[in-house]
TORPATI-822937 format. One record per residue: residue in three letters; x, y, z of N, C-alpha, C, O in turn. Coordinates in steps of 0.001 Angstrom, whole numbers, plus 524288, in hexadecimal, padded with zeros to 5 digits. Layout:
ALAXYZXYZXYZXYZ
...
//
This chain:
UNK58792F1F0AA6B04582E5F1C43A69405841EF1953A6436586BDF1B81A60D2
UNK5824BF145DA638D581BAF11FBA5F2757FB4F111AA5B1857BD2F0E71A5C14
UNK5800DF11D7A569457C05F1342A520857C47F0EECA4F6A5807FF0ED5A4D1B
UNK57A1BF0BA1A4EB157974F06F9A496757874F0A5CA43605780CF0F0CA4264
UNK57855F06C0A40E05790BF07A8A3B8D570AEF0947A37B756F03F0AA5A336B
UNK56DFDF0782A3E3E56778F06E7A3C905663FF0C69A4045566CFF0C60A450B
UNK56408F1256A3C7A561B4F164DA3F2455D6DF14D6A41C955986F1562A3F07
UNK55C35F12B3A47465567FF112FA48C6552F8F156DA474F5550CF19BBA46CC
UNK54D0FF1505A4660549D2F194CA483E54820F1D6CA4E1C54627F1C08A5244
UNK54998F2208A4C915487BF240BA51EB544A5F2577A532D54446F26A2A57D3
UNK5403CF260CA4FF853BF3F2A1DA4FDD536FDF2770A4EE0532A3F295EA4F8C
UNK53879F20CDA4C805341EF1ED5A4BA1530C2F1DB1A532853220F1C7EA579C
UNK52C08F1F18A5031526F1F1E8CA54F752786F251BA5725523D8F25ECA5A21
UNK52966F27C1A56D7529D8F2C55A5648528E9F306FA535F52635F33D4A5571
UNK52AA4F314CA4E49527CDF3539A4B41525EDF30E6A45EF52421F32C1A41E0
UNK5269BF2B6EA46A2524F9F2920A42EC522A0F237FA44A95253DF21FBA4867
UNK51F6BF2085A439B51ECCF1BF4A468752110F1815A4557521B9F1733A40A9
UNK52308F146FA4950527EDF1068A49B152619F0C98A466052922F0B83A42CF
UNK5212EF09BFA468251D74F0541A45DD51F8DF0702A3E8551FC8F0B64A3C8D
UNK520A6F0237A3C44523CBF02DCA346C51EF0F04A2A329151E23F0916A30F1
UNK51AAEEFFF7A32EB51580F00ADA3167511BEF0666A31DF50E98F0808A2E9F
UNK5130EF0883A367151036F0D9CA36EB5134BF11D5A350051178F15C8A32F6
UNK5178DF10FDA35A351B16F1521A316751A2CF13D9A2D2C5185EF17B6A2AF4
UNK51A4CF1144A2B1B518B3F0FA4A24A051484F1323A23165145DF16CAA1FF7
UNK510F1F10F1A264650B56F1398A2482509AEF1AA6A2702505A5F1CEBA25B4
UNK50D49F1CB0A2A3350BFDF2290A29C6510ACF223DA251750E60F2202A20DF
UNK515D2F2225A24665181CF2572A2065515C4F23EAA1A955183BF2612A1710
UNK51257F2145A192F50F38F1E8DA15B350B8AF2249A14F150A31F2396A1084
UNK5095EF2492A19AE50515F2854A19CF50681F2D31A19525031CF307EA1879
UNK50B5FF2E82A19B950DAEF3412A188F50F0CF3423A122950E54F378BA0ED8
UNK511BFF2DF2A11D15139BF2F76A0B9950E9EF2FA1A071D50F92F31C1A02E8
UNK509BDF2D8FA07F85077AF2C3FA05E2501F3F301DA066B4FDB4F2F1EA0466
UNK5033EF34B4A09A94FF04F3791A0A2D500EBF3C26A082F4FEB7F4068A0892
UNK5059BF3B31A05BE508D3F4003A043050872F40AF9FD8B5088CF3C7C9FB35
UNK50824F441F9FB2D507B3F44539F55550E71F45349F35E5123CF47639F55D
UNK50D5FF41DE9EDD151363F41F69EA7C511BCF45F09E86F50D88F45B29E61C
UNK5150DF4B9A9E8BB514A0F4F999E605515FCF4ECF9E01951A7EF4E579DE7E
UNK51307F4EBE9DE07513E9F4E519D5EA51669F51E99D3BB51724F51309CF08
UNK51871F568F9D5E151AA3F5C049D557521B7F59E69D47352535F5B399D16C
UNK52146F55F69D8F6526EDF54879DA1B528D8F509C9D413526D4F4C7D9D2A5
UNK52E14F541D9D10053041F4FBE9CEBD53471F506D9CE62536C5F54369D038
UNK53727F4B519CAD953CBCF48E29CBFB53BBAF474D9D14853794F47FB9D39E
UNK54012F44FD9D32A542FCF426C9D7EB542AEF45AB9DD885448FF4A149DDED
UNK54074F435C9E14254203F46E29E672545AFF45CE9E6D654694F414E9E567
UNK5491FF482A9E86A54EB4F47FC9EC6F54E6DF48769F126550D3F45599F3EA
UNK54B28F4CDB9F39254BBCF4EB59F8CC54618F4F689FB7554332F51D89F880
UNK5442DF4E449FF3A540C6F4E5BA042D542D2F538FA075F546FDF55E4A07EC
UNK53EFCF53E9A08A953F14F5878A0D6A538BEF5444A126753453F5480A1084
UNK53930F51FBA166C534B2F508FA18EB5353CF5111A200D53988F51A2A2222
UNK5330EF50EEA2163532C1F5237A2866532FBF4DD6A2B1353138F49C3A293A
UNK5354BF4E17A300B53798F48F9A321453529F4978A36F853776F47AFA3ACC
UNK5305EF4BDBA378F52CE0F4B00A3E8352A0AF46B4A3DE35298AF4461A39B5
UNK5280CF4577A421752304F406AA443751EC5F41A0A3E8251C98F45A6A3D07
UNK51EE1F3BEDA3C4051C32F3B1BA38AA517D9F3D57A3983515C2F3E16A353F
UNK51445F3F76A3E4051025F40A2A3D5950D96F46BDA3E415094AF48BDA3F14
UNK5131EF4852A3D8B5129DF4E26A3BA05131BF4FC4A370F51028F52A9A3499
UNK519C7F4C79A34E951BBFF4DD3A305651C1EF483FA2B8251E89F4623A27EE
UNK51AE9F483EA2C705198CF40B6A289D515EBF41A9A21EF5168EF4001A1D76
UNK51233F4524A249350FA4F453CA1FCD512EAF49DDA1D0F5133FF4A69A184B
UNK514A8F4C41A1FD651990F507EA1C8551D61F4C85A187F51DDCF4C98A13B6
UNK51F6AF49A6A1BE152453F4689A184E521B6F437BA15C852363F4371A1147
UNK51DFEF407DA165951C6AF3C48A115451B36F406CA0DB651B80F3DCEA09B0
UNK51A1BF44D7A0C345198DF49A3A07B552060F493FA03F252126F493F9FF33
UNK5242CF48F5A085752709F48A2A05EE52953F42DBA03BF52B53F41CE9FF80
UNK5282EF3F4BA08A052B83F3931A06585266DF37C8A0078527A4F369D9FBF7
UNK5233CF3828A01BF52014F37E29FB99521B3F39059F741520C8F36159F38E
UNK524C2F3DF99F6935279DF3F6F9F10E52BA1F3B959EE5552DE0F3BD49EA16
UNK52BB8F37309F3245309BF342F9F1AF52FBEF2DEA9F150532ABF2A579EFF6
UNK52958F2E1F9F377529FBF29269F338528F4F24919EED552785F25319EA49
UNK529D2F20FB9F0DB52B64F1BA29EC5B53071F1E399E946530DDF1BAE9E537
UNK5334CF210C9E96953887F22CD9E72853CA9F21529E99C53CBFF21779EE6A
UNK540E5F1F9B9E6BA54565F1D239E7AA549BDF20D99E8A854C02F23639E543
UNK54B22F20F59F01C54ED8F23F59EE03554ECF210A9F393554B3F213A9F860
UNK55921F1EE69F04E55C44F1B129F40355CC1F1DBF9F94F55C18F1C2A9FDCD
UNK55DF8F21C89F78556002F25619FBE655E36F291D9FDBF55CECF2C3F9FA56
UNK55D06F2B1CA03BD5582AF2DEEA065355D53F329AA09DC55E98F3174A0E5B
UNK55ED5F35ADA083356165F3864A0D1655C4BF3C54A0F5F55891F3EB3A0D77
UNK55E54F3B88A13FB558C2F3CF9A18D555C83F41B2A1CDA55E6FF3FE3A20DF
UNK55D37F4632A1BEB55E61F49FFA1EFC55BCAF4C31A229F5588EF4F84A2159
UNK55C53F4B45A2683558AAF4DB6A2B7A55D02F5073A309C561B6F4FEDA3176
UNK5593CF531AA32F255C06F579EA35FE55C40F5373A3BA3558F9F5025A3CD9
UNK560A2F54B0A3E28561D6F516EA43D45620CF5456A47E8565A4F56F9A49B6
UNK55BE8F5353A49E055989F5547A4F9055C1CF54E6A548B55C4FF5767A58A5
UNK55E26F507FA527855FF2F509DA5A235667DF4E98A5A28568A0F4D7DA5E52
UNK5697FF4E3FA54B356F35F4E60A54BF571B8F527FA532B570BAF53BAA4EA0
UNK57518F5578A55AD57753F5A4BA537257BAFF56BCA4E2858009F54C2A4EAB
UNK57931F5707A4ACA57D9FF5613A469358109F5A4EA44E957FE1F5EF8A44C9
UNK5860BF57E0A437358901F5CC9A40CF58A4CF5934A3BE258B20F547FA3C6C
UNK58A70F5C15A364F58989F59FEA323F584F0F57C3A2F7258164F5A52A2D74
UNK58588F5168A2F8D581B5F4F02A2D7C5813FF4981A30AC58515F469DA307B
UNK57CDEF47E8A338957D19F4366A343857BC4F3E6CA2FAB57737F3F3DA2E59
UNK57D86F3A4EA2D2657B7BF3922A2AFC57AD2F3181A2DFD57E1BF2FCDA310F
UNK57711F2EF1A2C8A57777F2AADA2D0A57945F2723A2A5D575FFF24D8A27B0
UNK57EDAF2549A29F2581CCF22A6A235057F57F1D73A232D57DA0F1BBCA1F06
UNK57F16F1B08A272357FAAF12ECA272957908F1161A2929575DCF1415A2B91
UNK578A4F0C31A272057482F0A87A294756FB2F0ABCA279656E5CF0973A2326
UNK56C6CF0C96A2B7C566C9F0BD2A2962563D3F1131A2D9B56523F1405A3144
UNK55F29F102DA2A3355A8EF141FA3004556ECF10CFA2EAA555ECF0E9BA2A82
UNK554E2F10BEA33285506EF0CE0A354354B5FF116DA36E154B27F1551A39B2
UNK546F8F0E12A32DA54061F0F23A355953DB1F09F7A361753F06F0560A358D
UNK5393EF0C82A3795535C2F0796A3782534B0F05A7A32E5533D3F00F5A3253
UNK5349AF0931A2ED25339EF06FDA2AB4539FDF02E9A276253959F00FDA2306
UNK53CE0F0292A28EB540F3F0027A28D75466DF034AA289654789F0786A2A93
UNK549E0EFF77A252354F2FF03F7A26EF5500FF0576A21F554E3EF02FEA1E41
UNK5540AF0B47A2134556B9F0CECA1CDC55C41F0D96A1C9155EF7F1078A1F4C
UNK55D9FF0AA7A1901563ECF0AFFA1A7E56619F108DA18085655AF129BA13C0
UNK56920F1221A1C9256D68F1747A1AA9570F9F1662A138657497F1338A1369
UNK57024F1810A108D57343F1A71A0DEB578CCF1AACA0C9A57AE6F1E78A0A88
UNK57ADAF16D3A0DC858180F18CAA134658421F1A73A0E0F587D5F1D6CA0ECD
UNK58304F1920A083658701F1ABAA03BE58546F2135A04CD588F5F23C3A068C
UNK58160F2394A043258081F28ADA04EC583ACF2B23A090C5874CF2E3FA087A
UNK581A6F292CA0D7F583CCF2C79A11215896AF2BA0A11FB58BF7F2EADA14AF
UNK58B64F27ABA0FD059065F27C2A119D5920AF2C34A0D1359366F3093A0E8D
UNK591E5F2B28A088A5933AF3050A04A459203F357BA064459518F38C6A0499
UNK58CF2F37C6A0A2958C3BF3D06A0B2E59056F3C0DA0FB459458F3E7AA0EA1
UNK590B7F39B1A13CF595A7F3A4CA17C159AB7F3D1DA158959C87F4165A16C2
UNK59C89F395BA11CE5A227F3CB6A0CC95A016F408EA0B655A2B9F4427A0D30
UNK59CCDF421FA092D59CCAF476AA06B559CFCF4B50A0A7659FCEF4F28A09D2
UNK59A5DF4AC0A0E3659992F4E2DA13B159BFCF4CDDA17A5599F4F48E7A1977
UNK5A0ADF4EBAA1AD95A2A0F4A66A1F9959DB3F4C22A247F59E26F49E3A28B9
UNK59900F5031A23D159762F518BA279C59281F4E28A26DC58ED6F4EEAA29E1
UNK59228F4B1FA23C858DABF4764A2426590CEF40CCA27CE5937AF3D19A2649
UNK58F8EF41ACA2A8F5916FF3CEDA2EC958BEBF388CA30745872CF3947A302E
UNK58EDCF343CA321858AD5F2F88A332C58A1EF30B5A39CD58D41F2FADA3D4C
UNK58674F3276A3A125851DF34A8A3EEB58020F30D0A426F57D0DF3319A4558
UNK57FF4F2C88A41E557AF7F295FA449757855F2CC0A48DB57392F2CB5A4981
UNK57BF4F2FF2A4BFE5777AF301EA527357508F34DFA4F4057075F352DA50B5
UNK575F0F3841A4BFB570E7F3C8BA49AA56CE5F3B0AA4A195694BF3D00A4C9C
UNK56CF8F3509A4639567BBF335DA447B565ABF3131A4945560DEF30F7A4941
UNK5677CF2FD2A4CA5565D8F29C0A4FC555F9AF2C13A514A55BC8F2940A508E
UNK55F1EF3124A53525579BF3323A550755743F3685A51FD55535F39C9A54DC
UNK557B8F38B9A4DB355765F3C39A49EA551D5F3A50A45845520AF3763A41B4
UNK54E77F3C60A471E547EAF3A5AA434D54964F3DBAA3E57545D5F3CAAA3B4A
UNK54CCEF4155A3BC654B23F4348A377654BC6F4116A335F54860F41EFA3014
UNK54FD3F3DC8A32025506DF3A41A2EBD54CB3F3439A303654B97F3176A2C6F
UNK54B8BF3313A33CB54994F2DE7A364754317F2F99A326D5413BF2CABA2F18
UNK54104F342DA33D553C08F32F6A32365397BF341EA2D1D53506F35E9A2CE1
UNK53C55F3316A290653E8EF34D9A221653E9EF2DFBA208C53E97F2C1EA1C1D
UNK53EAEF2BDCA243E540E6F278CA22C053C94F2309A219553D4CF1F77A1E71
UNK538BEF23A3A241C53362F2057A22F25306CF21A5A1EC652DFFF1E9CA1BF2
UNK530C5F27C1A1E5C52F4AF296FA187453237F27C2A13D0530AFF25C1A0FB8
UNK53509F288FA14CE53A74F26BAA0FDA53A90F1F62A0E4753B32F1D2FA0A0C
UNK539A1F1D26A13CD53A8AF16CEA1136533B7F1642A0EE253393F12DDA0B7B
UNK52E8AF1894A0FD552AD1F184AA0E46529E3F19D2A0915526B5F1786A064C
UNK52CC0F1DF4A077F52B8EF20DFA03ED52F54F20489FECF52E94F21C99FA4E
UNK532DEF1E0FA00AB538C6F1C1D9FC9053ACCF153C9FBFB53CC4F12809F88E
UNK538F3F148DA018653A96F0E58A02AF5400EF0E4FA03B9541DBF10C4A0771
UNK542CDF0BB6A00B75490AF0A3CA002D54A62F0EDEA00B65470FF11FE9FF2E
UNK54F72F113CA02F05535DF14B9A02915591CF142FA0616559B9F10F1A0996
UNK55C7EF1771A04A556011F1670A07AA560B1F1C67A0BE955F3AF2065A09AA
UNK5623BF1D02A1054561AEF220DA13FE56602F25E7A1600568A9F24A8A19D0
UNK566ACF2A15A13BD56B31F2D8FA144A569EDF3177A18B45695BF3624A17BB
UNK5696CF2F26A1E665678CF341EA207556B58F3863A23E656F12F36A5A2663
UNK56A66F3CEDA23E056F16F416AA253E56A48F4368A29C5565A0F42EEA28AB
UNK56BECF4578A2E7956B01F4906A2FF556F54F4EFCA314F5741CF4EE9A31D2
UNK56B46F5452A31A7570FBF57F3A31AE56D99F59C7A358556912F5867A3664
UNK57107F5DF2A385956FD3F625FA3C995706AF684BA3B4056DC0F6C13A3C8E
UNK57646F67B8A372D577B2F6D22A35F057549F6F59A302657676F6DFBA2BB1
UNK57157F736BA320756E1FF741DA2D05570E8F791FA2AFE56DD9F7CD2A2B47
UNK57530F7A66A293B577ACF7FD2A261F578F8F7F2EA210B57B3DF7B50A1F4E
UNK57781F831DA1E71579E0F8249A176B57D5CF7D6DA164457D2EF79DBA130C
UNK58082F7EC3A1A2258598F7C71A182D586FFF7584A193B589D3F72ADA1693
UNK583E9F7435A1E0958342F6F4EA1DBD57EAAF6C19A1ADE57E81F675AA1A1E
UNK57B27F6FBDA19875751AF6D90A162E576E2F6D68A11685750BF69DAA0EBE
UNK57AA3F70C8A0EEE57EB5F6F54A0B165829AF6BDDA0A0C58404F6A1CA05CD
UNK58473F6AECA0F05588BBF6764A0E6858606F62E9A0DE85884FF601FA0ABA
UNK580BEF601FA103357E61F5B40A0F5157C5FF5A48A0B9D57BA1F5612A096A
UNK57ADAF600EA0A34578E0F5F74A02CC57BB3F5D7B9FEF757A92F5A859FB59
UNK58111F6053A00BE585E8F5E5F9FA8B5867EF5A519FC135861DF57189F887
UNK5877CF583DA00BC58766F52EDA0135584F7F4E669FF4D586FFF4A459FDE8
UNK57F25F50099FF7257A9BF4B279FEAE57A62F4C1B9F797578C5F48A59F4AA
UNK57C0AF50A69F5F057BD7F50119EFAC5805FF4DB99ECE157F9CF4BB59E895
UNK58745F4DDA9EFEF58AFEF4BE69EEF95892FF45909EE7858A8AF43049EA9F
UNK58710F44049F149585E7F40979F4B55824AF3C459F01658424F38939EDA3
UNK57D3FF3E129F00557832F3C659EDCF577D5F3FD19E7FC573C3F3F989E56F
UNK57B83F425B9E67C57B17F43BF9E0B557C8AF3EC99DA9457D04F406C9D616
UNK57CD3F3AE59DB9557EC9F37589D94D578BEF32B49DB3257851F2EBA9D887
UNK5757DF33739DEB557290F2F689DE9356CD6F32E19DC1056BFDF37809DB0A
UNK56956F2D729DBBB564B1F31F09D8F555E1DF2D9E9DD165599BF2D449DB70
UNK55FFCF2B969E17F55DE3F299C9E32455E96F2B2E9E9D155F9BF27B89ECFF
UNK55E18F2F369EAF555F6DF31E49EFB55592BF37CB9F21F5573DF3B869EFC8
UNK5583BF35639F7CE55344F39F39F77B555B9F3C239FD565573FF394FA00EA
UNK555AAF41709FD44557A4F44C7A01EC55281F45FFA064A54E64F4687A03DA
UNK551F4F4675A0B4154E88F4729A0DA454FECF4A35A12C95517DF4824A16D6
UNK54EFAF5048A11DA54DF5F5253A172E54A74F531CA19A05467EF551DA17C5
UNK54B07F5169A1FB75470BF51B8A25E054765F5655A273854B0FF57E1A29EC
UNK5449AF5891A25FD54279F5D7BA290053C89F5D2DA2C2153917F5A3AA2A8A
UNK53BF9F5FFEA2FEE537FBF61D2A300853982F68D7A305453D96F6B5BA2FEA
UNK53347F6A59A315D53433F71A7A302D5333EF73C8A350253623F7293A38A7
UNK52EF5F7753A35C652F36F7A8DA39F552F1AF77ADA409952D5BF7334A40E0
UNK53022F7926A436A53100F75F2A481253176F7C4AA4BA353441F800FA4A94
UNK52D44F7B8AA507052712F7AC0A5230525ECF7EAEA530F5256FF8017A57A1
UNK524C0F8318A4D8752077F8698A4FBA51BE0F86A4A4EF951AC3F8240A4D5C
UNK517C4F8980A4F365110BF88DBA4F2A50F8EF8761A4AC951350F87E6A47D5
UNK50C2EF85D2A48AE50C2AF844AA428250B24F872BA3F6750C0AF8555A3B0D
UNK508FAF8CA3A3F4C50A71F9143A3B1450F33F91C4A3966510BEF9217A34DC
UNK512BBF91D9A3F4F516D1F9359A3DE451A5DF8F50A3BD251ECCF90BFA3AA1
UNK51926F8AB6A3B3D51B5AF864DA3A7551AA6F84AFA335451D9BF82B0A301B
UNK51569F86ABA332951478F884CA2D60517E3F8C7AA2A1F51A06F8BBEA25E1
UNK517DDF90E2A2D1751A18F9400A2AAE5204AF93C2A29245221AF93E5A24B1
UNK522F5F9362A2DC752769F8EB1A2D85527F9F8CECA2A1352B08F8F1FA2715
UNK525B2F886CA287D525E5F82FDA25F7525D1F8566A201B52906F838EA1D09
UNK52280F8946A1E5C520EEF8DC5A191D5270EF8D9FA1785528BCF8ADEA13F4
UNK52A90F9166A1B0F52E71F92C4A1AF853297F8F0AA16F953518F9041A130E
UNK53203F89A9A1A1A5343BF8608A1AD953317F83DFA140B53608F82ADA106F
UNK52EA4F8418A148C52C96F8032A0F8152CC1F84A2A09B952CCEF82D4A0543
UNK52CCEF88AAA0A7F52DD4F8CE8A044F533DBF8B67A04CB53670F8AB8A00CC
UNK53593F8B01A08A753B6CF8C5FA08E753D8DF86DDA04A953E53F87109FFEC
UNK53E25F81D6A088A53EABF7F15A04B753D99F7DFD9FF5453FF5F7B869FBF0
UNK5380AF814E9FF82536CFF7F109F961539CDF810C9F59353947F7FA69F101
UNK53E14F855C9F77654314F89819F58B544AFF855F9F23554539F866A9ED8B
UNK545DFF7F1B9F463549D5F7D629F3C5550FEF7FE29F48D554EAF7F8B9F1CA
UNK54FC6F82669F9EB55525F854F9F827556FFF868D9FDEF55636F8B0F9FF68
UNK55990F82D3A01AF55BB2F82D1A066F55B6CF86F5A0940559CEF87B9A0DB7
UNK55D49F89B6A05FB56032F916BA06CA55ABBF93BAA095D55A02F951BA0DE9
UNK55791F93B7A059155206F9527A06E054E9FF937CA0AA154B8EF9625A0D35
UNK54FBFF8CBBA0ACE54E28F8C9DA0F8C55005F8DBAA160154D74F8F0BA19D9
UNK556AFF8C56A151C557EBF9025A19C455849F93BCA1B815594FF94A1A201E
UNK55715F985AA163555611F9D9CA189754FD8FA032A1B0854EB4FA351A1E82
UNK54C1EF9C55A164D54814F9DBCA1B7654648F9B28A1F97542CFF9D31A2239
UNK54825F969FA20CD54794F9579A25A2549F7F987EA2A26547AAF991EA2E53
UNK54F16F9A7AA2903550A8F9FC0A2C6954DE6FA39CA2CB454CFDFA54AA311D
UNK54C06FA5D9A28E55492CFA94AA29405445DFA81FA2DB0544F3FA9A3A3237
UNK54036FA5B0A2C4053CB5FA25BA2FFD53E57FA217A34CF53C0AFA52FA37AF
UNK5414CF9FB1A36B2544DFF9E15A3BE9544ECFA378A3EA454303FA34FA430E
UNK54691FA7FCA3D25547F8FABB1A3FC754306FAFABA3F915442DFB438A409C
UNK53D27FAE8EA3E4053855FB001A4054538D5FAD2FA4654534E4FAD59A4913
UNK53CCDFAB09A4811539B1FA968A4C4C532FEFA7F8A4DF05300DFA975A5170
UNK5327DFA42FA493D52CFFFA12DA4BA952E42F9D36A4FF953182F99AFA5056
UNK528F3F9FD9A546952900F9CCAA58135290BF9763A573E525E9F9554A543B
UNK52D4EF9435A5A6152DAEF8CACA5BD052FDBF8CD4A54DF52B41F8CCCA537C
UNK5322FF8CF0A50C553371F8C5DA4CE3538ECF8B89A4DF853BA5F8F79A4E6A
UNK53B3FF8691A4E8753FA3F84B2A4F46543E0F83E0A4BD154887F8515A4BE2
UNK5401FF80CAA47E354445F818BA41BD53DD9F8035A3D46539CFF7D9BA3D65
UNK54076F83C5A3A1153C41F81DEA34B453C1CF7D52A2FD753914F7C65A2C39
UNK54103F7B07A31C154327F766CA2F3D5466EF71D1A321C54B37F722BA31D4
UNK5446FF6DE7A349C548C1F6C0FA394354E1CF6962A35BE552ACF68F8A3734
UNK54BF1F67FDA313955127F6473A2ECA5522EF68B0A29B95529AF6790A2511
UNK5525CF6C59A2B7C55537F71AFA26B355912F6EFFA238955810F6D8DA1F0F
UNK55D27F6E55A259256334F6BD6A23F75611CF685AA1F6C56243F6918A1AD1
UNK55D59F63C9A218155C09F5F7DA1E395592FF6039A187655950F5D9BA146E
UNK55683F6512A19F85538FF6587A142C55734F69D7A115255696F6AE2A0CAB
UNK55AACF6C06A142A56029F6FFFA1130561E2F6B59A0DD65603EF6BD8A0957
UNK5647DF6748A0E8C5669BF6422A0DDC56437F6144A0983566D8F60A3A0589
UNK5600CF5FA3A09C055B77F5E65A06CA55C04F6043A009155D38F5E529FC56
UNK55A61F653CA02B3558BFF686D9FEA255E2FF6B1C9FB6755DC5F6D5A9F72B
UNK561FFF6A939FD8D5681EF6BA49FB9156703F67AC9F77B565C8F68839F2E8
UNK567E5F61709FAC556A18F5FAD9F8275671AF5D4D9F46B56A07F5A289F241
UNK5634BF5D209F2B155EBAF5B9E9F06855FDBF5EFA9E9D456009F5CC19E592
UNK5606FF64789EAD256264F68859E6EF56646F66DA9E48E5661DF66469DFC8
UNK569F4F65E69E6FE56F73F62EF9E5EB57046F5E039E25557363F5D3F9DEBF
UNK56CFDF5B5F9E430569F8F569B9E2045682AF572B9DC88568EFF54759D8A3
UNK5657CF5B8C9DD5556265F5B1C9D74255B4EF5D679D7D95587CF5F149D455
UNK55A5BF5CD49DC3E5557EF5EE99DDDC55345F652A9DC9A555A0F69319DDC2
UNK54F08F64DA9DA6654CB7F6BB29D734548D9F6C8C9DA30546CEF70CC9D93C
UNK54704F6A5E9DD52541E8F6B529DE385416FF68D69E56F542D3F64D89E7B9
UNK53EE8F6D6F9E6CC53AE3F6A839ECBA53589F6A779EC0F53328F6B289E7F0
UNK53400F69B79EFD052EBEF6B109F11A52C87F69839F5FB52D77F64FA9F746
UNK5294AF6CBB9F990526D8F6AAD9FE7D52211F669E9FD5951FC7F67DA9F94E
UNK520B2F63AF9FEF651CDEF60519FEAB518AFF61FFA02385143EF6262A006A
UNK519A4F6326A078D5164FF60E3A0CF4517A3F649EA114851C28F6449A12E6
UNK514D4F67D0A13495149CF69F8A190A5116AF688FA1D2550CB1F67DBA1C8F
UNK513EFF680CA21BF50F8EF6706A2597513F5F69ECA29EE51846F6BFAA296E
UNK510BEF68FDA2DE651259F68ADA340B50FC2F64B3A387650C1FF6195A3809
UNK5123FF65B3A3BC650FFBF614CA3FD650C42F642AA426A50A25F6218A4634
UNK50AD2F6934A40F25062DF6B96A43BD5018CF693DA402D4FD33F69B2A422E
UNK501BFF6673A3A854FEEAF65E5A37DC4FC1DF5F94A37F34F8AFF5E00A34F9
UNK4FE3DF5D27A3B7E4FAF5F5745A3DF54F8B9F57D5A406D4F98BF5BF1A42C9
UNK4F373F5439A42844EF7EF5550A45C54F0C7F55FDA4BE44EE2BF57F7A4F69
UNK4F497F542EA4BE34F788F55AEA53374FBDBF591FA52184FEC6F58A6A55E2
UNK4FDFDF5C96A4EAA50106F5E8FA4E1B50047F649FA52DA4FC46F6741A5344
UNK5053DF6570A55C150568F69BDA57A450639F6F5AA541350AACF7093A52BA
UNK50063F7390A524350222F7697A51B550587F7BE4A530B50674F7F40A4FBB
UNK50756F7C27A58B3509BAF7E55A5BAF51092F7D1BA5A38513CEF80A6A5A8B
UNK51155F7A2BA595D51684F7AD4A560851685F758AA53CE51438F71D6A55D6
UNK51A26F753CA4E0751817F721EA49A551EFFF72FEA481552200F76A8A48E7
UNK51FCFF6CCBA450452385F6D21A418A52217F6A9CA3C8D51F83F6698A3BF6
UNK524DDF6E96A37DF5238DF6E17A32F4526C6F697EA2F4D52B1EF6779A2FB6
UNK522A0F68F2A2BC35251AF65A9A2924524A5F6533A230C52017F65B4A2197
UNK52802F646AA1F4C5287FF649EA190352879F6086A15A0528E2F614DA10E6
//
């Protein structure tokens, strides 16, 4: 198969609408219905936001693209987990551009070509991305909410200490010398049990992070996991991404998190409460 140098959209009219104009105006309505927490100071570095059909999880992420907006930041690395490519390593996208409706963003290629050297397991992998929505739907929030940027996006598969580490020293080797760089992991959380239990879950999920402290969050999500709650598949789908995140963010220079926003998709007016996935 042939890959050009332009990521088409895969997902637009799908979990987001194709039409520029009507995307404009829901992610307009997410960023703008969302409050700038005043609590928050100094510089964000890092996002944590959910990458389902805007009209479950939309008003979740404009909570977060709000903290950032009208802020300048050149460089956007966008880590998201890859659904339907078994990656080994790191996929990253080095050359080119990604394309929305809302227009295009060009790749980064000085970045990524520098994380490639530091890491030989970060490779230019196009077919990852080619139907991969987790990075694709970060991306209408981000040109709304920032405008200009340039796009570093990675997806991984292998979520263990040791590779959520290895992308960390990387992206700080990497981005420790710039002061104009914002990190962003796609997660969503519980995936599909009933919505108590999807709450309760999600509890887990959300003290855990607020640890700020990887360790903590991968140990109680194990813990959790092995209650065997019924239909509870994973409590974090892009784990790896916010390991990574939150590594390298520390690394960086970062003291502080904080959760903004919970919901679920049991929590929209057509939402199925019979099984629900969470979101942060």
């Amino acid at each position: 198969m042939f890959f050009s140098s332009t990521r088409r959209p895969a997902v637009a009219g799908m979990f987001y609408p194709s039409s520029p104009e009507e995307l404009r105006r829901e992610v307009r309505r997410y960023i703008d219905g969302a409050p700038r927490d005043g609590e928050i100071k100094g510089r964000v570095i890092g996002l944590i936001a959910p990458h389902a059909g805007y009209v479950y999880s939309g008003a979740v992420a404009g909570h977060a693209y709000k903290q950032v907006e009208g802020e300048r930041y050149g460089t956007v690395v966008v880590i998201g987990p890859s659904h339907r490519y078994p990656v080994t390593g790191y996929a990253i996208w080095a050359e080119g551009e990604f394309e929305t409706p809302l227009g295009r963003v060009g790749i980064d290629e000085e970045i990524a070509s520098a994380l490639m050297r530091a890491d030989d397991r970060i490779r230019h992998l196009p077919q990852a991305h080619a139907y991969e929505h987790s990075i694709e739907v970060q991306l209408p929030f981000l040109q709304e909410a920032i405008g200009e940027f340039k796009l570093v996006p990675i997806l991984m598969h292998d979520y263990s200490e040791a590779a959520c580490s290895s992308l960390a020293r990387a992206l700080h080797d990497v981005l420790k010398e710039k002061d104009d760089y914002l990190l962003v992991a796609s997660t969503d959380l519980s995936h599909y049990p009933e919505y108590e239990e999807a709450v309760r879950a999600d509890k887990v999920v959300i003290e855990a992070v607020s640890t700020f402290d990887p360790a903590v969050v991968r140990r109680r999500i194990a813990e959790h996991m092995r209650l065997g709650v019924p239909e509870l598949h994973t409590m974090m789908c892009g784990a790896g991404p916010v390991y990574v995140v939150m590594e390298a963010a520390k690394l960086l220079g970062a003291d502080r998190i904080k959760v903004l926003k919970y919901a679920n998709s049991g929590d929209v007016p057509f939402g199925d409460k019979s099984q629900v996935v969470g979101y942060m």
